[in-house]
C-alpha positions as CSV (number, residue, x, y, z in Angstrom):
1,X,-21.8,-2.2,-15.7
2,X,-22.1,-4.0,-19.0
3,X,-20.3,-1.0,-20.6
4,X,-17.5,-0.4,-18.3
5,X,-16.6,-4.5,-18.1
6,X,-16.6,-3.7,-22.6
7,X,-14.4,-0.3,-22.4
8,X,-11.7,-1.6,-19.6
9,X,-10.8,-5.3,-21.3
10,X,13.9,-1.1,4.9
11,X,13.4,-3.2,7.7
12,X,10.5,-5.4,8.9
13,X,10.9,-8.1,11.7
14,X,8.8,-10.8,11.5
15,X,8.4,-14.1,13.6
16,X,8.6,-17.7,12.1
17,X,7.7,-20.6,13.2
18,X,9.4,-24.1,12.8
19,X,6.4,-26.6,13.5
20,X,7.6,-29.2,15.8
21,X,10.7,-28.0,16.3
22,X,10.5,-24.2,16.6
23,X,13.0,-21.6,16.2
24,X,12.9,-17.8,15.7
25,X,13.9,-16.5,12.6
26,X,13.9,-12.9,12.0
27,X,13.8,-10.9,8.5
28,X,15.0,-8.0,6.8
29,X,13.8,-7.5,3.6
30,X,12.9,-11.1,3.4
31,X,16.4,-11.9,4.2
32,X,16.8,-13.9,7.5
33,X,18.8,-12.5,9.5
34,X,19.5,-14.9,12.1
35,X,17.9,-18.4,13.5
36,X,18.6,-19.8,16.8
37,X,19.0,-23.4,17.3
38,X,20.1,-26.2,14.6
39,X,18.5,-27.5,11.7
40,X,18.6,-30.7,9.4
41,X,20.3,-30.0,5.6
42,X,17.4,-28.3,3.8
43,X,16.6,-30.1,0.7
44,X,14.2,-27.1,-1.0
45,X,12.4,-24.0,-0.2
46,X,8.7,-23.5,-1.3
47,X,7.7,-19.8,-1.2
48,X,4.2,-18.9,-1.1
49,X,3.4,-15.2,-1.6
50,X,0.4,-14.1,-0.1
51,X,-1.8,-10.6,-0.3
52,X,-5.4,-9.5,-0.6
53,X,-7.8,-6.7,1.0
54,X,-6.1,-4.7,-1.8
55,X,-9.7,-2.5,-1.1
56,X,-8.9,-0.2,-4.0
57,X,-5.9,0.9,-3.7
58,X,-3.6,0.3,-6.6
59,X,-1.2,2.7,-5.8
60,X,0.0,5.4,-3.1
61,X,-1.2,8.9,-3.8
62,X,2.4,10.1,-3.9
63,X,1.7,13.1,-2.1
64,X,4.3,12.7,0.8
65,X,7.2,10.3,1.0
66,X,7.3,6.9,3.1
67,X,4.1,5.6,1.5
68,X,4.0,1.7,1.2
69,X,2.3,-0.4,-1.8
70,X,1.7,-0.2,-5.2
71,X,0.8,-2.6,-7.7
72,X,3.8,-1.7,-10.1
73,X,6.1,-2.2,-7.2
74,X,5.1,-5.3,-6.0
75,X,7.1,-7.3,-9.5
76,X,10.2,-6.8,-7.5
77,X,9.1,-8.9,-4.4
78,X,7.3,-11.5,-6.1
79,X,10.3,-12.4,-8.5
80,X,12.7,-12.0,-5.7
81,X,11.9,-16.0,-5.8
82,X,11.6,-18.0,-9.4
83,X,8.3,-18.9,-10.9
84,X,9.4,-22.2,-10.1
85,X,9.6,-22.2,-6.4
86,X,6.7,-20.1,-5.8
87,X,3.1,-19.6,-5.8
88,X,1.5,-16.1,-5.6
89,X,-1.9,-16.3,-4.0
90,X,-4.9,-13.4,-3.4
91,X,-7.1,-13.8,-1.2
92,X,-10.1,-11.5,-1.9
93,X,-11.5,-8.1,-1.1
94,X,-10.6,-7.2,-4.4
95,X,-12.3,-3.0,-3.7
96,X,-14.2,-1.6,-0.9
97,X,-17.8,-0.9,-2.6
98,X,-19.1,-1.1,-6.1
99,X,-19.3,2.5,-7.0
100,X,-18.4,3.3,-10.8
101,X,-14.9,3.6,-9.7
102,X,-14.5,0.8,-7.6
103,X,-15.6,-1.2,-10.9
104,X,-13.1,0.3,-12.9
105,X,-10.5,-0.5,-10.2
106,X,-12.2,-4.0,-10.0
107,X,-11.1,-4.8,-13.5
108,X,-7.4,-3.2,-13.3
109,X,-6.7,-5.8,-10.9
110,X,-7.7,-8.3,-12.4
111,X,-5.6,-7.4,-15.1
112,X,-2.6,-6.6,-12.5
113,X,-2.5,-9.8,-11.5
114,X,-2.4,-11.5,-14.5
115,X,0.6,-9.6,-15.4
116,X,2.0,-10.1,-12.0
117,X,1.6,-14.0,-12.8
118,X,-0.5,-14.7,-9.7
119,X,-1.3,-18.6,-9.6
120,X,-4.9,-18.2,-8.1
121,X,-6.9,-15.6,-6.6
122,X,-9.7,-16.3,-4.2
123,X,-12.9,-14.6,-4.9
124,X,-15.3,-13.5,-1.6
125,X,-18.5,-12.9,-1.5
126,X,-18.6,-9.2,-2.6
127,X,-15.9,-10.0,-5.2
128,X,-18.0,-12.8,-7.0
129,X,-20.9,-10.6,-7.0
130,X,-19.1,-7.9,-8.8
131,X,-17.4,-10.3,-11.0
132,X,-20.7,-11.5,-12.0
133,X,-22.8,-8.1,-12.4
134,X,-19.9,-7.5,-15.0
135,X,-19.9,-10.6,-16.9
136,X,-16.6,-11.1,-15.9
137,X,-17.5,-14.1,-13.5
138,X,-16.7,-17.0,-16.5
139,X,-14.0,-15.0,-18.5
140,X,-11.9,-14.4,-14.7
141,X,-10.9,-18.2,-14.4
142,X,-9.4,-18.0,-17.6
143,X,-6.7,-15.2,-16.5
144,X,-5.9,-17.3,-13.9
145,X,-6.8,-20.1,-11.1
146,X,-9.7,-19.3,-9.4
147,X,-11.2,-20.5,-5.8
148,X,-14.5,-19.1,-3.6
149,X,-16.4,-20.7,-0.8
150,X,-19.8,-19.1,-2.3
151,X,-22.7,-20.8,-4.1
152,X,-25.9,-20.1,-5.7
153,X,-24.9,-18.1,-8.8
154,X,-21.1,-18.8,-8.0
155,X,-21.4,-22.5,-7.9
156,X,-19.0,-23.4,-11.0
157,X,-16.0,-21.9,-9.2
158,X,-14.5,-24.6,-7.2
159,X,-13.5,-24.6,-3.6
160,X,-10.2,-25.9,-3.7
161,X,-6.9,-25.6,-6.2
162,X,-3.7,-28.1,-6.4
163,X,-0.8,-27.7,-7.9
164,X,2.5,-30.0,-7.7
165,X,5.8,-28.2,-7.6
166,X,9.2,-30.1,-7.8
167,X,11.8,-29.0,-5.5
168,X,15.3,-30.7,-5.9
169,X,14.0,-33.9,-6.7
170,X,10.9,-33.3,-4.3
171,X,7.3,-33.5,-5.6
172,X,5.7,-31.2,-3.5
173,X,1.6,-31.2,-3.6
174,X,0.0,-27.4,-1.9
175,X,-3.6,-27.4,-1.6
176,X,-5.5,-24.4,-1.2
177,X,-9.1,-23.9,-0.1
178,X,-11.5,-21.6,0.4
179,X,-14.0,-22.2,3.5
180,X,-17.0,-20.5,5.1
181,X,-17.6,-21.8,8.8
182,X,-21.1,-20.6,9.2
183,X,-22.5,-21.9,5.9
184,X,-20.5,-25.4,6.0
185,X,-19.6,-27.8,8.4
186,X,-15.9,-27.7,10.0
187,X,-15.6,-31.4,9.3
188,X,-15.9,-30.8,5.5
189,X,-11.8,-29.5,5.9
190,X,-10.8,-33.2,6.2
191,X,-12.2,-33.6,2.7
192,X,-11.1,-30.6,0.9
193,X,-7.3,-31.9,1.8
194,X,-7.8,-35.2,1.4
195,X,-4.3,-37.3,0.1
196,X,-2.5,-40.2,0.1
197,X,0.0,-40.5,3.1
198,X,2.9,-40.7,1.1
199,X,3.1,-37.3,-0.5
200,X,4.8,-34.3,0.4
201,X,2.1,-31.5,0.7
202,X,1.4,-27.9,2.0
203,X,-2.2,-27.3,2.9
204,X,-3.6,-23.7,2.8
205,X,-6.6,-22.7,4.2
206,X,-8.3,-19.3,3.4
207,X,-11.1,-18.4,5.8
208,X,-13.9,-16.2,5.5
209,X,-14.2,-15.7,8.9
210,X,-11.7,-15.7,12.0
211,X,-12.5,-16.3,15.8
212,X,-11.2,-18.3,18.1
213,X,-13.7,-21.1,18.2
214,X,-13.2,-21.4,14.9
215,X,-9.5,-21.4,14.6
216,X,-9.8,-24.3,17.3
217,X,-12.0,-26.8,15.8
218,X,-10.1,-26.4,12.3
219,X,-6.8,-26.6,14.4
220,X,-8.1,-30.5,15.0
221,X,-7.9,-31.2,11.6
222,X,-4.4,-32.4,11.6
223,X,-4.1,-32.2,7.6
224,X,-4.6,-28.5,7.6
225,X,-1.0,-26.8,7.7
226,X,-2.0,-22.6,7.7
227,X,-5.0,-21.0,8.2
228,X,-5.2,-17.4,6.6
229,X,-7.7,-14.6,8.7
230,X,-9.2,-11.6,7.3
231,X,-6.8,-8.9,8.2
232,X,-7.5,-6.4,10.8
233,X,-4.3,-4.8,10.8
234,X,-2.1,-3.4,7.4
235,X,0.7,-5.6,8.0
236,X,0.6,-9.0,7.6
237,X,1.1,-10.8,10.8
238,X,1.2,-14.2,12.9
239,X,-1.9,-14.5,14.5
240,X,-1.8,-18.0,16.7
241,X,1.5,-19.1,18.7
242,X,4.0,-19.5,16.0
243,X,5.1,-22.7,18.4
244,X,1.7,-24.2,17.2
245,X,0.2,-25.6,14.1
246,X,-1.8,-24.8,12.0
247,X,0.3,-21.2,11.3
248,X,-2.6,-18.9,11.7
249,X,-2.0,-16.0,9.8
250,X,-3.3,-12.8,8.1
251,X,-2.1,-11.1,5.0
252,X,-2.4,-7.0,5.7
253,X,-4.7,-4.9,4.0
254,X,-3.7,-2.0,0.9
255,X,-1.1,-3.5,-0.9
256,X,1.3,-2.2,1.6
257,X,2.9,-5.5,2.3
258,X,3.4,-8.7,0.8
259,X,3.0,-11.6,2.9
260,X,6.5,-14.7,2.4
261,X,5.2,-18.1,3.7
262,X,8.3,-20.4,3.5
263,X,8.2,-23.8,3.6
264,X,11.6,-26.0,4.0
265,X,11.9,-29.3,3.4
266,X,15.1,-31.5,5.0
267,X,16.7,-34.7,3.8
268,X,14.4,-36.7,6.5
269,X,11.0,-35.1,4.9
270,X,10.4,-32.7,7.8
271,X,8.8,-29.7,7.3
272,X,9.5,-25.7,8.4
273,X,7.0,-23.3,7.8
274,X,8.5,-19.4,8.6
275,X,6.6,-16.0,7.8
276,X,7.4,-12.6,7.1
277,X,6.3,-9.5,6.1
278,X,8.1,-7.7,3.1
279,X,7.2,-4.0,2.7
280,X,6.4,-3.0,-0.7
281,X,8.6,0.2,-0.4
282,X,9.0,3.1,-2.8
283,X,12.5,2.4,-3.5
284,X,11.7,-0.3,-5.3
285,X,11.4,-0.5,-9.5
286,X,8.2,-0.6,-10.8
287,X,7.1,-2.7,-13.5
288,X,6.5,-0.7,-16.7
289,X,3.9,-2.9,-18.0
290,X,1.7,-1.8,-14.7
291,X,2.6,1.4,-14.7
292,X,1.1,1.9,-18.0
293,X,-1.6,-0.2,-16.7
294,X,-2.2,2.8,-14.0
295,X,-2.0,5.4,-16.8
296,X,-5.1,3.1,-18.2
297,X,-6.9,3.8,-15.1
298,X,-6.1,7.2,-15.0
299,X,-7.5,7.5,-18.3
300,X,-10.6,5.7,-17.7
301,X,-11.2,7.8,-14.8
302,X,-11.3,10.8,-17.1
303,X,-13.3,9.6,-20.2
304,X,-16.0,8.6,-17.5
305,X,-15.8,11.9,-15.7
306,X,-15.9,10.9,-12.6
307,X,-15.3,14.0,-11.1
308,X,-18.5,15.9,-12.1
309,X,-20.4,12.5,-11.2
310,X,-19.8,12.8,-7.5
311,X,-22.6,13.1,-5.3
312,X,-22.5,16.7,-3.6
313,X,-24.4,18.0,-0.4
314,X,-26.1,21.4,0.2
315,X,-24.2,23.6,2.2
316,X,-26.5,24.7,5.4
317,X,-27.9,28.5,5.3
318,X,-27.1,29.4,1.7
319,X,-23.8,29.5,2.3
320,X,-21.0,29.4,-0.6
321,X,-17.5,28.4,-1.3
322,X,-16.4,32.3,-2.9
323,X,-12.2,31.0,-3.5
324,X,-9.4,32.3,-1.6
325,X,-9.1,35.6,-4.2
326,X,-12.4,36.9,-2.5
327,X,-10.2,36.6,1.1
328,X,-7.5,39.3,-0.6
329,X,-9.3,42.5,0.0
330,X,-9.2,42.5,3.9
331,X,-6.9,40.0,4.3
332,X,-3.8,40.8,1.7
333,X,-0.8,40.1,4.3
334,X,-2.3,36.5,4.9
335,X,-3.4,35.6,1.2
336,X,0.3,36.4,0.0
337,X,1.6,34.5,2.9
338,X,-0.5,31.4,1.8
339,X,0.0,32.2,-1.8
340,X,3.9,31.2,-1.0
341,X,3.0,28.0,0.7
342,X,2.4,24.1,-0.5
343,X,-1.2,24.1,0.4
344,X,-1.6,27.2,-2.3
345,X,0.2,24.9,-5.0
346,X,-1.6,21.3,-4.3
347,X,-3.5,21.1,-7.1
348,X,-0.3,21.3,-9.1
349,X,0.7,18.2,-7.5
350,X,-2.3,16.4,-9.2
351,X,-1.3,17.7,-12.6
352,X,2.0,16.4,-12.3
353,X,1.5,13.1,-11.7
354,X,-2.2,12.8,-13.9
355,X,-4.6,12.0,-11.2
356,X,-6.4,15.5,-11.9
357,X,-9.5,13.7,-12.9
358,X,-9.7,11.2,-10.1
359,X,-12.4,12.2,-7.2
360,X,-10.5,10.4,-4.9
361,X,-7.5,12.8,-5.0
362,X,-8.8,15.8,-5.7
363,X,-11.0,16.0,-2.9
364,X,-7.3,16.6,-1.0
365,X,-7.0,19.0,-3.2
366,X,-9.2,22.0,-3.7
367,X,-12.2,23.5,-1.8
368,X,-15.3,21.8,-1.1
369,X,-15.5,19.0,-3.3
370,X,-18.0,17.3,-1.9
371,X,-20.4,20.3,-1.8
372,X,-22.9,21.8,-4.5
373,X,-20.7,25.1,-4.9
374,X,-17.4,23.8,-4.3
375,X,-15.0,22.3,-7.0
376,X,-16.2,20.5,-9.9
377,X,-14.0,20.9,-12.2
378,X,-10.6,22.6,-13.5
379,X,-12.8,24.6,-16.5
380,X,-16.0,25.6,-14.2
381,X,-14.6,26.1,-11.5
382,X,-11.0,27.3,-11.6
383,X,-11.0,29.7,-8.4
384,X,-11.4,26.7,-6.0
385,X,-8.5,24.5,-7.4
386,X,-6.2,24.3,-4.0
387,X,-6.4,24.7,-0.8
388,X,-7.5,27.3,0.2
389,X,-8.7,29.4,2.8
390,X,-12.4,27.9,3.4
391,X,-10.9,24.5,3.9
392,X,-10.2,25.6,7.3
393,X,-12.1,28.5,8.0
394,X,-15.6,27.5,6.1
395,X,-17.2,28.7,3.2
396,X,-16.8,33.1,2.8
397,X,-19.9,33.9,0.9
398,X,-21.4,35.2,4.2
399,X,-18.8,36.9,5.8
400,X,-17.8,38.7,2.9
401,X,-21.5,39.9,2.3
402,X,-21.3,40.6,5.8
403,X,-18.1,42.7,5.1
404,X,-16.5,40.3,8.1
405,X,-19.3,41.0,10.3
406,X,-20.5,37.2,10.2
407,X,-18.2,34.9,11.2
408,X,-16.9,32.2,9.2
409,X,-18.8,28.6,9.8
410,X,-18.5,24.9,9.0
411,X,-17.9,22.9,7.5
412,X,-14.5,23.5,8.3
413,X,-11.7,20.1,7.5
414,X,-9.9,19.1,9.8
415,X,-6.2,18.7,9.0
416,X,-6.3,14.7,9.7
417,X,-9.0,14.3,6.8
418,X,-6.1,14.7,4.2
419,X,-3.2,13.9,6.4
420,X,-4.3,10.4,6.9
421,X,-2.0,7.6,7.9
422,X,-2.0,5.9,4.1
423,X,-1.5,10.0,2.7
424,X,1.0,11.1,5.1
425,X,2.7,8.5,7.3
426,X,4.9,10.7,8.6
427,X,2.0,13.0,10.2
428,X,1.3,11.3,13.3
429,X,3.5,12.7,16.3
430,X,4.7,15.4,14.2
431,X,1.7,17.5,13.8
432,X,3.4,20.6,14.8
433,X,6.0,20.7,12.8
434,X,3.7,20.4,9.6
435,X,1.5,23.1,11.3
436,X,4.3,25.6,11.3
437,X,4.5,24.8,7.4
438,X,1.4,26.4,6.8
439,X,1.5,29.3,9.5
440,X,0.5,32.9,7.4
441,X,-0.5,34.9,9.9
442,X,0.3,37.6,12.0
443,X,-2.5,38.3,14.8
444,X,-1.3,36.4,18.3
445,X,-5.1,34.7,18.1
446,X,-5.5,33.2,14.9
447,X,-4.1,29.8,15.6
448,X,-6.8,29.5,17.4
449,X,-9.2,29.9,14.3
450,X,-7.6,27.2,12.7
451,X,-8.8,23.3,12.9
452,X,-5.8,21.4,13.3
């Protein structure tokens, strides 16, 4: 750990709520596009970008188009609003596990986000541990503002961050806190917002756990304006009754989205809180500071050799992955057929955009990663870059021994393993038509040998 902490140094709709007097204001891009009912002279806007659960993934794989996210991407939303006006808030969940990968990944965020200007990240649980089996737990809160509800080992990071903003002559006070329900009591929320009467403030309040008793004894708390959820879904959304305060929300998971909390402020000190989701889509200009700051990763991902490192299981009977060459003795009509199709080219994909040496790309990408004879590697194992024909049909060592006699057996992949909804968004409800992309046969039956 020690080591790698040294070597790594469109159109979404959206409802909003006007507390106490609501309206429904509905976005594209950000952008309302219309808002029922009147409103007082707004006097200033506070914008408070939200994200988190980024779970690893700093970028889409590229492989089809329509893909959402991406750290480089995301510059264009957050300074859609100036530094000024805004604060950009993380919540947590910084990767999924703590694998050697997920470490590296652990510290190019961090280093995202401080050149994304973020004005404080909350750390969870799992994010503080890592933070701290890296020696990175002391050296984070100097990057940037830093808030966790944990203890112990964690207890110097402190629960709660204010910062005054000035909005047209308006002082403007947000709090943000970091709470636990099970390991402190709900009356302890009173305190962590605690102000006098006659400032203007926004108070945030990031849970680390969401039900609905909870979300109703915190909702008592009159000083608490928004309460943020782990997400369950991708894209951000309004949790509670946007009529009702506090605006219970959550922020999405992936990157995919950015989450616009926008808080108005009239001439006679009322307050309008509104909420949208603003896909992070690929049309938009990436920052080239963070895209060299993925070519880091990239390169990190190769000097540790990740690849080789995965753990790889023990195919049942003996069997063996042979290549697709092996296949072109008895089955010359179909391997020139495939040889002409995208599947037969994937791994060129890879090469193009220099995520050849990262595990969780190539797996997509050649034959039997995961197993002791499949890929390893471009240099050992050359005959399995692609994919070929024993990602559907099974590994071929027997059945060419066998001279066809045995049948081909799992593991076979399943076409949705690859063509997942973050991979390909367009797959769902169009299966058939990407099936008839990779058709190469010419027997009536062998559709049926094929896992779709």
């Amino acid at each position: 750990m020690m080591r790698l902490a040294t070597s790594i140094c469109a159109l979404t709709v959206g409802a909003a709520c006007v507390l106490g007097s609501c309206s429904a204001i509905f976005f594209q891009n950000g952008v309302p596009l219309a808002m029922s009912g009147k409103s007082a002279h707004k006097t200033g806007v506070l914008t408070v970008f939200l994200t988190g659960n980024e779970l690893g993934e700093l970028q889409p794989c590229g492989c089809s188009g329509g893909q959402l996210g991406g750290l480089g991407r995301r510059s264009t939303v957050l300074n859609s609003v100036p530094a000024s006006k805004r604060l950009i808030i993380d919540t947590g969940s910084f990767v999924e596990g703590d694998s050697e990968q997920d470490l590296i990944k652990f510290n190019i965020i961090i280093q995202a986000f401080n050149l994304l200007d973020y004005d404080l990240v909350n750390l969870n649980k799992k994010d503080a541990e890592i933070a701290e089996g890296l020696g990175l737990l002391d050296s984070i809160g100097s990057v940037f503002n830093v808030i966790s509800f944990q203890s112990g080992a964690e207890a110097g990071i402190p629960t709660k961050f204010t910062k005054q903003l000035s909005l047209k002559e308006r002082n403007v006070t947000v709090t943000v806190a970091a709470f636990d329900a099970e390991s402190a009591p709900i009356a302890q929320v009173r305190k962590l917002f605690a102000s006098p009467s006659n400032l203007q403030t926004v108070n945030i309040l990031i849970l680390s756990r969401c039900n609905t008793a909870i979300i109703g004894s915190i909702a008592k708390v009159e000083t608490v304006d928004c309460l943020v959820c782990p997400a369950e879904s991708d894209e951000p959304e309004i949790i509670s009754d946007p009529n009702q305060r506090p605006l219970v929300i959550s922020v999405g998971r992936y990157g995919k989205y950015v989450g616009k909390l926008e808080v108005s402020f009239t001439e006679t000190s009322h307050r309008k809180f509104s909420f949208s989701a603003i896909p992070v889509t690929e049309d938009l200009l990436q920052e080239s500071s963070l895209v060299e700051l993925y070519r880091t990763y990239q390169q990190l991902v190769k000097v540790e050799n990740l690849l080789e490192k995965q753990p790889r299981f023990a195919l049942p009977n003996g069997l063996e992955f042979v290549g697709s060459k092996s296949c072109k003795l008895c089955h010359e009509y179909e391997y020139e057929k495939w040889s002409s199709k995208a599947h037969a080219h994937a791994y060129t994909t890879l090469e193009r955009v220099g995520s050849q040496y990262d595990p969780e790309c190539v797996v997509c990408h050649v034959v039997g990663m995961e197993y002791e004879s499949g890929f390893g590697s471009e240099d050992k194992t050359a005959h399995l870059k692609n994919v070929g024909c024993e990602n559907c049909h099974g590994p071929g060592s027997e059945h060419i021994r066998t001279l066809g006699e045995a049948k081909t057996s799992e593991p076979k992949s399943d076409c949705t393993d690859c063509h997942t909804v973050e991979n390909s968004p367009n797959y769902e409800r169009n299966e058939q038509l990407y099936f008839e992309k990779i058709i190469h046969w010419r027997e009536p039956n062998a559709a049926s040998n094929v896992k779709k």
